[in-house]
PDB file of N, CA, C and O in Angstrom:
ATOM      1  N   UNK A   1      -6.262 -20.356  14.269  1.00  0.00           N
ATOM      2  CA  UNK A   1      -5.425 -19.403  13.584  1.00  0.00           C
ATOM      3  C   UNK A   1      -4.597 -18.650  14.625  1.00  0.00           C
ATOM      4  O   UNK A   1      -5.151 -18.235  15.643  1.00  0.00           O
ATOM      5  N   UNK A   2      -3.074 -18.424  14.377  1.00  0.00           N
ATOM      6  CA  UNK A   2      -2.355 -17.551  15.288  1.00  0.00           C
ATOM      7  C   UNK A   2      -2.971 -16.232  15.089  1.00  0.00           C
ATOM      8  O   UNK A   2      -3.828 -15.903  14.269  1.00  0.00           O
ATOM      9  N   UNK A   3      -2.336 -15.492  16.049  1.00  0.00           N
ATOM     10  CA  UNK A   3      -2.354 -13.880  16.220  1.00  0.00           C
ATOM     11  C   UNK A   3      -1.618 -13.387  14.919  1.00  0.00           C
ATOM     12  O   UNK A   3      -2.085 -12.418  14.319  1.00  0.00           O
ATOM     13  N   UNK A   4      -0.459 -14.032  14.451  1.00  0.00           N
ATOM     14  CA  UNK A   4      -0.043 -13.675  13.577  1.00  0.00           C
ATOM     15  C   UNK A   4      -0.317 -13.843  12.351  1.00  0.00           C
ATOM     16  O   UNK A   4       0.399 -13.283  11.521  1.00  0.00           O
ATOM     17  N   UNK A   5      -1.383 -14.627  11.940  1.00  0.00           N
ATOM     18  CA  UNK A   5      -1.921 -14.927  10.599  1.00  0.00           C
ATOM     19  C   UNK A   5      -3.079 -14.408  10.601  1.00  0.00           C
ATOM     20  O   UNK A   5      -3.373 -14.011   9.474  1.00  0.00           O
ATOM     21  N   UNK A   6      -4.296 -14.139  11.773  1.00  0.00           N
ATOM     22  CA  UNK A   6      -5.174 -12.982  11.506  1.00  0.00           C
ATOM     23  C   UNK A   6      -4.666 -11.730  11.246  1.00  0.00           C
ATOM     24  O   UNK A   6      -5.163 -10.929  10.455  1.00  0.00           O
ATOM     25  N   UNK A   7      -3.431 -11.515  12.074  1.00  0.00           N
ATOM     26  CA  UNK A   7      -2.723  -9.923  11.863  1.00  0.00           C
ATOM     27  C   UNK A   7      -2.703 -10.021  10.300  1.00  0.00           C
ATOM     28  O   UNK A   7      -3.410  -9.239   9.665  1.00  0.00           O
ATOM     29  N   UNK A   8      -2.044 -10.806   9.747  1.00  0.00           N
ATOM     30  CA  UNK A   8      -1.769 -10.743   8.093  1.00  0.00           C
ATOM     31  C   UNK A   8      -2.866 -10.812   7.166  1.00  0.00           C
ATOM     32  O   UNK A   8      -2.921 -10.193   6.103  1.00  0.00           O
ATOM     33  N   UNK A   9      -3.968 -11.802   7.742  1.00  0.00           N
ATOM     34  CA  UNK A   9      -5.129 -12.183   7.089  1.00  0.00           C
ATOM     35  C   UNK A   9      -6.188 -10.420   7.216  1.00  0.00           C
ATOM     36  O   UNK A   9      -6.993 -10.049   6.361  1.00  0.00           O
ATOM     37  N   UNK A  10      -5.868  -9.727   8.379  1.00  0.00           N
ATOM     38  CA  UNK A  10      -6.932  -7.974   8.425  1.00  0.00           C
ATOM     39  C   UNK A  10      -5.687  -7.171   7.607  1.00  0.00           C
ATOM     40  O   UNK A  10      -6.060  -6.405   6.718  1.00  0.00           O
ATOM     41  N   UNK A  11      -4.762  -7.250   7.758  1.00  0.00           N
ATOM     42  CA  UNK A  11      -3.526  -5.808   7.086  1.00  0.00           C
ATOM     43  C   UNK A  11      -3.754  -6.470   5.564  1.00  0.00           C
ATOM     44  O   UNK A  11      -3.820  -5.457   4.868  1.00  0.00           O
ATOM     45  N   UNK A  12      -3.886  -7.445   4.805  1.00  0.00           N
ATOM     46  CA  UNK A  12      -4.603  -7.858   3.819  1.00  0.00           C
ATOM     47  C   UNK A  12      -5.917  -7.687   3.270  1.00  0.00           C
ATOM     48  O   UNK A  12      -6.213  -7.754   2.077  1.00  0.00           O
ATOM     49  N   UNK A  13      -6.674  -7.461   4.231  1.00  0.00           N
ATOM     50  CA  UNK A  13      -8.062  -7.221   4.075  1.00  0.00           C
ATOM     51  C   UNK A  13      -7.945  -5.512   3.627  1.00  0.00           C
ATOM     52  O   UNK A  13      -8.099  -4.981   2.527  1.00  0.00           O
ATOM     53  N   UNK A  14      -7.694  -5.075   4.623  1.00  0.00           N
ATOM     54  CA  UNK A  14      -7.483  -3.238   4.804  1.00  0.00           C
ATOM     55  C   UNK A  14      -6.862  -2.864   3.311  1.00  0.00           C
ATOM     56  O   UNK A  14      -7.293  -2.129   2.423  1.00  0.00           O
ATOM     57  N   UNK A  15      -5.814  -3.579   3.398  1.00  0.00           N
ATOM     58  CA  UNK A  15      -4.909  -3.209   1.318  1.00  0.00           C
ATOM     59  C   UNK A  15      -5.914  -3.405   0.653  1.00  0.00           C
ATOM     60  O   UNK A  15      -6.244  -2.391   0.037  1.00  0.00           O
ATOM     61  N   UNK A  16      -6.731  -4.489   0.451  1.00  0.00           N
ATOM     62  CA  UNK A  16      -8.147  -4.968  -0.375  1.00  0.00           C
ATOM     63  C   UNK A  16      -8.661  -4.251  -0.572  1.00  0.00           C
ATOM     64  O   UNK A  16      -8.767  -3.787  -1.707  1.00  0.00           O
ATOM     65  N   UNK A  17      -9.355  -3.718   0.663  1.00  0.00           N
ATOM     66  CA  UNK A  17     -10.810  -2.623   0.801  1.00  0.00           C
ATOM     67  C   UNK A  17      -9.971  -1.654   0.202  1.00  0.00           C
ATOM     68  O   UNK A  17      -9.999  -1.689  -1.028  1.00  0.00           O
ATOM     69  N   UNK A  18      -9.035  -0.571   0.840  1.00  0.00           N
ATOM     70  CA  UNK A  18      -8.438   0.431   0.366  1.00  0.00           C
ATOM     71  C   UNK A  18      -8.396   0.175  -1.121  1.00  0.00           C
ATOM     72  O   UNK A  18      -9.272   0.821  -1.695  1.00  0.00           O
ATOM     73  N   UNK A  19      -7.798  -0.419  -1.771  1.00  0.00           N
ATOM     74  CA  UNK A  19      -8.030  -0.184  -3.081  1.00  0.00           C
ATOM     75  C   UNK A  19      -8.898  -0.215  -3.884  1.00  0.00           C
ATOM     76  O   UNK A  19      -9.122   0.711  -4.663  1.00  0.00           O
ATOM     77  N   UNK A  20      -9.911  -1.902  -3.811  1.00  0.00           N
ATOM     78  CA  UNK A  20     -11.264  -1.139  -3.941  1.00  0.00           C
ATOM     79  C   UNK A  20     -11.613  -0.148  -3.659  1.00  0.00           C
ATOM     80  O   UNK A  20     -12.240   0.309  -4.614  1.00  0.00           O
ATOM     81  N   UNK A  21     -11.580   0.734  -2.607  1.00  0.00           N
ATOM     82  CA  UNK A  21     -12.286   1.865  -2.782  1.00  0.00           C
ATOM     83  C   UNK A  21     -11.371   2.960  -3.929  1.00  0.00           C
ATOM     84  O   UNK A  21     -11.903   3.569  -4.857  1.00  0.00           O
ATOM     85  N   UNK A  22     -10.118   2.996  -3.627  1.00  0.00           N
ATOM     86  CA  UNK A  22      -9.576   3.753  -4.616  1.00  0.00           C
ATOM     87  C   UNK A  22     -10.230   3.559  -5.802  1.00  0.00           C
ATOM     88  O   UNK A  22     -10.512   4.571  -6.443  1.00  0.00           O
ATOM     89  N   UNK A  23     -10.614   2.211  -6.356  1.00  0.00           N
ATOM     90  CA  UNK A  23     -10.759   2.112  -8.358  1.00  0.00           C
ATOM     91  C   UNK A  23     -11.852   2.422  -8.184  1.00  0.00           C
ATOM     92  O   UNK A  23     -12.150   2.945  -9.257  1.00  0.00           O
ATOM     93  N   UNK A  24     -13.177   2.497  -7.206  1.00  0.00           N
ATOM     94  CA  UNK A  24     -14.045   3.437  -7.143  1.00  0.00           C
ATOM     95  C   UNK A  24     -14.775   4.714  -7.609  1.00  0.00           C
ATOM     96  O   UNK A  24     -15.754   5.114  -8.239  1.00  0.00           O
ATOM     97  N   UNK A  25     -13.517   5.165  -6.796  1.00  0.00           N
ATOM     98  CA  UNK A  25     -13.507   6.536  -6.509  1.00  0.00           C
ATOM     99  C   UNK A  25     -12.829   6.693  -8.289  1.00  0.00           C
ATOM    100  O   UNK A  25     -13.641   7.149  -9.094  1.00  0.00           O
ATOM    101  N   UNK A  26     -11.906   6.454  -8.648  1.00  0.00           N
ATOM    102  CA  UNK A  26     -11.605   6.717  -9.719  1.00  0.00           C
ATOM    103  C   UNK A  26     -12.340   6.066 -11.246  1.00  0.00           C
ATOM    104  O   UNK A  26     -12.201   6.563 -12.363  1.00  0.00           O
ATOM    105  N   UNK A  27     -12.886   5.219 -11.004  1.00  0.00           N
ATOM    106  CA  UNK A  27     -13.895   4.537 -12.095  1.00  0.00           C
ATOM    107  C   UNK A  27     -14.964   5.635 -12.939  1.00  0.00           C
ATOM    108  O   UNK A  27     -15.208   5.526 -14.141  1.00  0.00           O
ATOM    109  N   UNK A  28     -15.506   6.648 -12.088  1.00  0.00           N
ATOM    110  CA  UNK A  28     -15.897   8.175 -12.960  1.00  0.00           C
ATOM    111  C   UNK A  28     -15.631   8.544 -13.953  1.00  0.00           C
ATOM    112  O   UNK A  28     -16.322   9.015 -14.857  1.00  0.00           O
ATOM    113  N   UNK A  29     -13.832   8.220 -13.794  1.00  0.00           N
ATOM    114  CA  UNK A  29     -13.154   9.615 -15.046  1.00  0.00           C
ATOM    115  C   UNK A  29     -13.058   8.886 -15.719  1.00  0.00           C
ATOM    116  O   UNK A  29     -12.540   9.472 -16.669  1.00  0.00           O
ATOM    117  N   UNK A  30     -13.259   7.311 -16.152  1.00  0.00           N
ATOM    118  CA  UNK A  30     -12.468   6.253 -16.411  1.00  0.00           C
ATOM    119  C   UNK A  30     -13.029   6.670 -18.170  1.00  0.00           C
ATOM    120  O   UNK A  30     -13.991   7.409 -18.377  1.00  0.00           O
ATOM    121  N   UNK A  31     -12.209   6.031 -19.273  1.00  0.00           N
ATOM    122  CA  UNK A  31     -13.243   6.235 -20.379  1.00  0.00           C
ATOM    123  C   UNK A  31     -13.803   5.013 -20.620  1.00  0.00           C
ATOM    124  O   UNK A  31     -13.331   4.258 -19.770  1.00  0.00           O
ATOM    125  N   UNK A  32     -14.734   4.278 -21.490  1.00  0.00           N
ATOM    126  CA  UNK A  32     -15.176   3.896 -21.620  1.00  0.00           C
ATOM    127  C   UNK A  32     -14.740   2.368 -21.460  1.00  0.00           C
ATOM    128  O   UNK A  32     -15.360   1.680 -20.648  1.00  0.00           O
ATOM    129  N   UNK A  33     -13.684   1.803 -22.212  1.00  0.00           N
ATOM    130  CA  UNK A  33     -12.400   0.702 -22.266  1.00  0.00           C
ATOM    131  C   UNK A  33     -11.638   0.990 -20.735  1.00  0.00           C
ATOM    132  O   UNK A  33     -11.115   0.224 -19.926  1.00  0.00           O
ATOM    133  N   UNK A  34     -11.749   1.791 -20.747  1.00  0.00           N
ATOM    134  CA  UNK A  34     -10.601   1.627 -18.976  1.00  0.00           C
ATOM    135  C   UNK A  34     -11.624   1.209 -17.844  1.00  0.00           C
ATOM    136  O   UNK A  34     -11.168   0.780 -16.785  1.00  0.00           O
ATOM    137  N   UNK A  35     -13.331   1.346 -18.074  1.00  0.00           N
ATOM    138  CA  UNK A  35     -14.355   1.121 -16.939  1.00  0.00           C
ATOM    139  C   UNK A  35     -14.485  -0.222 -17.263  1.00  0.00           C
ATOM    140  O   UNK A  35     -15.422  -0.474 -16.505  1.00  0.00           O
ATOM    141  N   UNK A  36     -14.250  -1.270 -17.818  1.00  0.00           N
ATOM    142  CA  UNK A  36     -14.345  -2.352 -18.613  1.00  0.00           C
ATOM    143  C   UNK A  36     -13.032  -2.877 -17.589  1.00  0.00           C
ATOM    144  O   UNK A  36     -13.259  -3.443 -16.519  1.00  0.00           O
ATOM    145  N   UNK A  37     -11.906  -2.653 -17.994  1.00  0.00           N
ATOM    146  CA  UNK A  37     -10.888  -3.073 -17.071  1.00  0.00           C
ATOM    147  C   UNK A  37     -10.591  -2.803 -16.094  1.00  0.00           C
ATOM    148  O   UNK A  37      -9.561  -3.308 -15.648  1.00  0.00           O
ATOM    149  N   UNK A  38     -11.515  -1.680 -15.125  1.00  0.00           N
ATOM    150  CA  UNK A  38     -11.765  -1.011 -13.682  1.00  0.00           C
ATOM    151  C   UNK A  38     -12.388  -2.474 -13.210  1.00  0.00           C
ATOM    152  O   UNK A  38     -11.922  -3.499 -12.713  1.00  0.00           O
ATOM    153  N   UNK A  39     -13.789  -1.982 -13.664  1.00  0.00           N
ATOM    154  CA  UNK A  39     -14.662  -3.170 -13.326  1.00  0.00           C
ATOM    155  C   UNK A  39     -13.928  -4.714 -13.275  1.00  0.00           C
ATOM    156  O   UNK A  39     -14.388  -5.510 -12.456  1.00  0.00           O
ATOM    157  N   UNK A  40     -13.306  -4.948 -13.750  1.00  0.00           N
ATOM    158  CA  UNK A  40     -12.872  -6.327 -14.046  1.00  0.00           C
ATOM    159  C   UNK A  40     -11.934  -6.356 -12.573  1.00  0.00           C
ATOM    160  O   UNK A  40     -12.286  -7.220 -11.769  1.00  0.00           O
ATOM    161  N   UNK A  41     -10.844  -5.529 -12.199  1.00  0.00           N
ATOM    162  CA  UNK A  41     -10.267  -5.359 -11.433  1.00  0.00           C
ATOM    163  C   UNK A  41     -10.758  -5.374 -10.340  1.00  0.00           C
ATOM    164  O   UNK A  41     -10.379  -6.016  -9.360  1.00  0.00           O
ATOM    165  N   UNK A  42     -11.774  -4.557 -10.449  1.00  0.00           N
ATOM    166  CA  UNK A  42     -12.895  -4.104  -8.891  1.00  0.00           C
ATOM    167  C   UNK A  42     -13.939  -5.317  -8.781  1.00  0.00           C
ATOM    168  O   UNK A  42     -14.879  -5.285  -7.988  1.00  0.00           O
ATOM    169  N   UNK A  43     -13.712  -6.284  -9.563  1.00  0.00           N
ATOM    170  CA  UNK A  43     -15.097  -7.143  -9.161  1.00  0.00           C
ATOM    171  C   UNK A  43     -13.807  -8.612  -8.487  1.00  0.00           C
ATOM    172  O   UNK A  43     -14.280  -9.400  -7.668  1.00  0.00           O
ATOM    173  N   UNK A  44     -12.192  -8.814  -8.962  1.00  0.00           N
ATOM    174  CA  UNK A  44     -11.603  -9.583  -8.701  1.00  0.00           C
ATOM    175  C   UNK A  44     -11.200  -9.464  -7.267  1.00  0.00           C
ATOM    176  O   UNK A  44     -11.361 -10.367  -6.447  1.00  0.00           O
ATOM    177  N   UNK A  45     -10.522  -7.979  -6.940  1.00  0.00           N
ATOM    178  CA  UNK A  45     -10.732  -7.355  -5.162  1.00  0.00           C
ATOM    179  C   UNK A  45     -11.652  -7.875  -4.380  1.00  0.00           C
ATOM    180  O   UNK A  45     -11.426  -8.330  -3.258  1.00  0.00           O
ATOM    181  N   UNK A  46     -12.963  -7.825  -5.047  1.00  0.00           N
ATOM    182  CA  UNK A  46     -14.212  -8.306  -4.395  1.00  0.00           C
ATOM    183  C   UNK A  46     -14.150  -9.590  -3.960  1.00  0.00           C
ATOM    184  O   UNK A  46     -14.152 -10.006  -2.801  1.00  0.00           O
ATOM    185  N   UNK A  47     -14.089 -10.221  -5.054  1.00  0.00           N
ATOM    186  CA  UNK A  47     -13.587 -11.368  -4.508  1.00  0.00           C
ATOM    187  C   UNK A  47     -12.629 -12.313  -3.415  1.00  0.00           C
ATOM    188  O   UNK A  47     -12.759 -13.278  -2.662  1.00  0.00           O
ATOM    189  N   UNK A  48     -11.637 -11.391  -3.849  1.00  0.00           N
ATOM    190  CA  UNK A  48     -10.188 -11.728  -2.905  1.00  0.00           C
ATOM    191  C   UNK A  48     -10.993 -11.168  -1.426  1.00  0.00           C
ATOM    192  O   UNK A  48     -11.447 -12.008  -0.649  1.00  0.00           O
ATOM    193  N   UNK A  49     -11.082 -10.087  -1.213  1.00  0.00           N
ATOM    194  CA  UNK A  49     -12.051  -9.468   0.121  1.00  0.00           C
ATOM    195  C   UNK A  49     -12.934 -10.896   0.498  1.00  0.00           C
ATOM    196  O   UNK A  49     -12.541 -11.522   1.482  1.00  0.00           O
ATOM    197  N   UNK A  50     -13.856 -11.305  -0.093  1.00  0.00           N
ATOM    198  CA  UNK A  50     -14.813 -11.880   0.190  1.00  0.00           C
ATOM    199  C   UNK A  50     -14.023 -13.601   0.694  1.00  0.00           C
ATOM    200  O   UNK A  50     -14.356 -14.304   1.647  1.00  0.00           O
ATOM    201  N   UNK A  51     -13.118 -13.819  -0.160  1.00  0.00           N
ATOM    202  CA  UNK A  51     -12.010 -14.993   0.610  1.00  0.00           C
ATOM    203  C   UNK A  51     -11.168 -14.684   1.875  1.00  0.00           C
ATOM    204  O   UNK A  51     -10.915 -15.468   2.789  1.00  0.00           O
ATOM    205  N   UNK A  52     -10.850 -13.618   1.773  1.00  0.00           N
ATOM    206  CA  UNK A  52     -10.384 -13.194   3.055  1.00  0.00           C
ATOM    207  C   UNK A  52     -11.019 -12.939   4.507  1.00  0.00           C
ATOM    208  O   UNK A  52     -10.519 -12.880   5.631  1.00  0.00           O
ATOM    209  N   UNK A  53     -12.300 -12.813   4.028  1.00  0.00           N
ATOM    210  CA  UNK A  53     -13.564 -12.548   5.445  1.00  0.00           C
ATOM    211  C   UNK A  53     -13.679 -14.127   5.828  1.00  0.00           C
ATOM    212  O   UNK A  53     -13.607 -14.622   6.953  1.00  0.00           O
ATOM    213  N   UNK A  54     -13.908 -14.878   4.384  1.00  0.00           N
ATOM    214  CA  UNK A  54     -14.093 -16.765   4.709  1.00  0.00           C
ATOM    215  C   UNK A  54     -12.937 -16.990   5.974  1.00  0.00           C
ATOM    216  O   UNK A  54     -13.169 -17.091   7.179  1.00  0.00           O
ATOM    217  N   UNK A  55     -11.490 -17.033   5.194  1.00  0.00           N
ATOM    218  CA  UNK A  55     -10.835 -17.499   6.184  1.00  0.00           C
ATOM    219  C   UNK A  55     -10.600 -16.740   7.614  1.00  0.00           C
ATOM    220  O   UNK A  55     -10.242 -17.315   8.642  1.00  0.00           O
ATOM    221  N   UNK A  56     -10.859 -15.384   7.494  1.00  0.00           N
ATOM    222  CA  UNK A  56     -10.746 -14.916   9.324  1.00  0.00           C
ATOM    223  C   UNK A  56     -12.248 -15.429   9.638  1.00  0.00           C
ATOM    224  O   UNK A  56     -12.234 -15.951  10.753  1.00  0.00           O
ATOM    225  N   UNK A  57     -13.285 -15.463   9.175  1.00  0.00           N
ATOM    226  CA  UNK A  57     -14.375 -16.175   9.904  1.00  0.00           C
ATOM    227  C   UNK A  57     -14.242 -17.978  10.372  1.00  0.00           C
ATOM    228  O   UNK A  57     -14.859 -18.576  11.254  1.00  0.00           O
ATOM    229  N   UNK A  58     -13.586 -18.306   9.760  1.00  0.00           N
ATOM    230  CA  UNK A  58     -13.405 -19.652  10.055  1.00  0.00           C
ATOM    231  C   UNK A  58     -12.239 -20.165  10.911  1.00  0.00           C
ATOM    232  O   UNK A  58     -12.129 -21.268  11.446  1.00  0.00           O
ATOM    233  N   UNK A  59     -11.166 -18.842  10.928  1.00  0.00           N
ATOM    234  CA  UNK A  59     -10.267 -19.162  11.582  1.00  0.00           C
ATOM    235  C   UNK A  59      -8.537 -19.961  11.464  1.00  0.00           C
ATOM    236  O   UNK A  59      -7.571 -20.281  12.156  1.00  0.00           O
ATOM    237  N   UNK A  60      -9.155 -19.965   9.781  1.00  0.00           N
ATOM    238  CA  UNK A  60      -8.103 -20.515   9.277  1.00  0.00           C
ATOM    239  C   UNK A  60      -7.260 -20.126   8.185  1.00  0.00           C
ATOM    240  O   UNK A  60      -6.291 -20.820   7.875  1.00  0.00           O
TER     241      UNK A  60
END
């Protein structure tokens, strides 16, 4: 992997995490139907995060 596609592959990661944590932090006030579509949101981040660690661990 270049310098320049890990650079993109962590400033990708960082947007990820950051927002996960934002729907977080905001999932509290959420009402009942909006924690339903928090969650849904916050478990797809997770995901994307968790593809994004694959490819900077592998290098590709």
């Amino acid at each position: 992997m270049t310098d320049s596609g890990a650079s993109k592959l962590l400033h990708d990661l960082r947007s990820k995490c950051a927002s996960l944590k934002s729907a977080a932090e905001l999932y509290k006030d959420c009402s009942p139907a909006e924690k339903k579509e928090m969650l849904a949101l916050m478990k797809q981040a997770a995901s994307e995060i968790t593809v994004s660690l694959e490819k900077l661990g592998s290098g590709s």
